[in-house]
N, C-alpha and C positions, 0 to 999 in steps of 0.2 A: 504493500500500500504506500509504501514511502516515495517509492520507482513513479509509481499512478500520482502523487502529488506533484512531486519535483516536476513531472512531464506538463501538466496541470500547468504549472507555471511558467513553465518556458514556454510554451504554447499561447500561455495569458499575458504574457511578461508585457507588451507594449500597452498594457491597460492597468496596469497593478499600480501605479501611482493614484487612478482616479475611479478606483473598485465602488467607491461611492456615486459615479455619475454612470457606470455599464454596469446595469443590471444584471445583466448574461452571463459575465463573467464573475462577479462578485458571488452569483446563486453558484459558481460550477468550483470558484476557490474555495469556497467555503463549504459546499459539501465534499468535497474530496478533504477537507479538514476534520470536517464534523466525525468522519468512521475512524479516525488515525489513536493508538493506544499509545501507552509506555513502551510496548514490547514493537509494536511500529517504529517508532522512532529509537529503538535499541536502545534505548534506557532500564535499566539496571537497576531498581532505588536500594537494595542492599549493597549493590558493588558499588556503585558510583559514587556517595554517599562516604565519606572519609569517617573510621572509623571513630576519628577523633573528636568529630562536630559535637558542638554541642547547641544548645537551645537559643535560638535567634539569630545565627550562624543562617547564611544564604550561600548558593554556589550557584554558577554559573557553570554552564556545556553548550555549545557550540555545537551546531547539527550541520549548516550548511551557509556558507557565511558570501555572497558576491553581490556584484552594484545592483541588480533588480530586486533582490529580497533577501534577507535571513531565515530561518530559521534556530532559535534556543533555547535552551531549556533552563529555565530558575527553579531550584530546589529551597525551600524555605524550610528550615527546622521548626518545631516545636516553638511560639513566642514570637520568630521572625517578620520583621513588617520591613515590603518594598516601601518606601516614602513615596509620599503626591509628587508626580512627577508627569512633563507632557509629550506628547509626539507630535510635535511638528511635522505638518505635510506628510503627515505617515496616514496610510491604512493596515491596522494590526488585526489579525485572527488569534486570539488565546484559547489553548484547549487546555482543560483541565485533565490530565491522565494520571493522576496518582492523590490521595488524598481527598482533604476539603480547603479550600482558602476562602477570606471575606475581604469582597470587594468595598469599597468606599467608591464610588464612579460621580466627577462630577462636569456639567457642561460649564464654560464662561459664560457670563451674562453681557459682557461686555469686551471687545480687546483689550487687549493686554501686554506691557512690555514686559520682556523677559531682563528686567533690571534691577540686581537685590533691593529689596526695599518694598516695590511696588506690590500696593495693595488691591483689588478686584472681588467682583461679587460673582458669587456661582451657584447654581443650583444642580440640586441631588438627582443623579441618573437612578428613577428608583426601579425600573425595572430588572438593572443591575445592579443594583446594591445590596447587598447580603450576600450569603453561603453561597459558592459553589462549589459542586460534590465533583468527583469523578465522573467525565462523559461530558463536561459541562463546553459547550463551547459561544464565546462573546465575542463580537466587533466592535471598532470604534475606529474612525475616520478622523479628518482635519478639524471637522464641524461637531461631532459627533461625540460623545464621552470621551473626549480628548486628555484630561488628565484624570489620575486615579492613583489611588494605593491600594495595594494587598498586604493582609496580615493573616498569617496562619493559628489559630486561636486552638489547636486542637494537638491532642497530645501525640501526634505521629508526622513525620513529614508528609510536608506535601509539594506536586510538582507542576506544574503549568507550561506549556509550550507555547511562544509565540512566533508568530509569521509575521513579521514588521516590511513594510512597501513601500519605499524604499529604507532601508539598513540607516541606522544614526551615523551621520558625515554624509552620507549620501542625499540626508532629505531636503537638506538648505542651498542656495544657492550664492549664497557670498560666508567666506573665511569670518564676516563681521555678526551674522547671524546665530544666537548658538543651537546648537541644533538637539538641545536639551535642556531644560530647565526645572529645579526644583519648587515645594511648595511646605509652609507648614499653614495648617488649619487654625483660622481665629475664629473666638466665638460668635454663636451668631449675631447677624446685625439685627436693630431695632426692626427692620422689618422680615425678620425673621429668615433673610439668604444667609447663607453659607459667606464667610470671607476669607480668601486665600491671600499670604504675601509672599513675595517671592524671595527666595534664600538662595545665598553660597551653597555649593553642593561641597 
């Protein structure tokens, strides 16, 4: 099934920056996503998994790494939280094949410069917000639940694969853009949005 994806996209590749405007292809990436396991993408969680990890500890693996797309895999231990973070000009597929993690998913209400300090209002992607188990598979676009945090809240690891379109350095188009930016969560505002400001990574 891995062979059936990668082909999938070398086949879709001149449309995977704007999976959100071809509907065609968007329906044909993402269910050749939708069937893909642990054991598809030859992931291991006892081998892979250093014996030494301990609780909040994240890893990274590398499945298939070139300019039209990635594929890789975040292992989060027990406790571990990915931080609010966004994809620029990305369309990402994450499938959930091991475990449970809990999503925080949120849109901007407004632009936003990616300049520490800079403060902005956002609301809660609630379709995606909470548990996702094993099987689980979510999109988000330019426009689209563009930033998000995951935190693994449960007492066994858990693994997530993403298909990012175009790969980070690849998404921006000038050296002066960063082509990633962090976020911490502030409480809610008097009208009850979400405010995010944006941080040093």
């Amino acid at each position: 099934k891995l062979r059936n994806l990668i082909g999938v996209l070398h086949r879709r590749r001149g449309d995977l920056n704007k999976l959100d405007e071809k509907e065609s292809a968007f329906k044909e990436v993402y269910a050749a996503m939708e069937t893909m396991t642990a054991e598809d993408f030859l992931i291991d969680v006892d081998e892979d998994i250093p014996k030494w990890a301990r609780d909040g500890d994240i890893f990274y693996q590398s499945i298939v790494d070139i300019p039209d797309f990635c594929l890789c895999a975040f292992m989060l231990m027990p406790k571990a939280t990915l931080p609010y973070h966004d994809h620029p000009h990305q369309n990402v597929v994450s499938r959930v094949v091991w475990g449970t993690l809990t999503a925080d998913v949120l849109n901007p209400m407004t632009p936003y410069q990616a300049v520490v300090g800079e403060v902005f209002k956002a609301s809660p992607v609630r379709e995606l917000n909470g548990d996702h188990t094993q099987g689980t598979t979510m999109f988000l676009n330019p426009t689209y639940a563009n930033i998000h945090s995951f935190i693994n809240l449960t007492a066994e690891p858990c693994v997530f694969v993403d298909l990012i379109m175009p790969p980070y350095g690849y998404n921006v188009s000038s050296p002066a853009e960063p082509f990633i930016s962090y976020f911490e969560k502030r409480p809610k505002s008097g009208e009850g949005k979400e405010e995010l400001v944006v941080i040093d990574e």
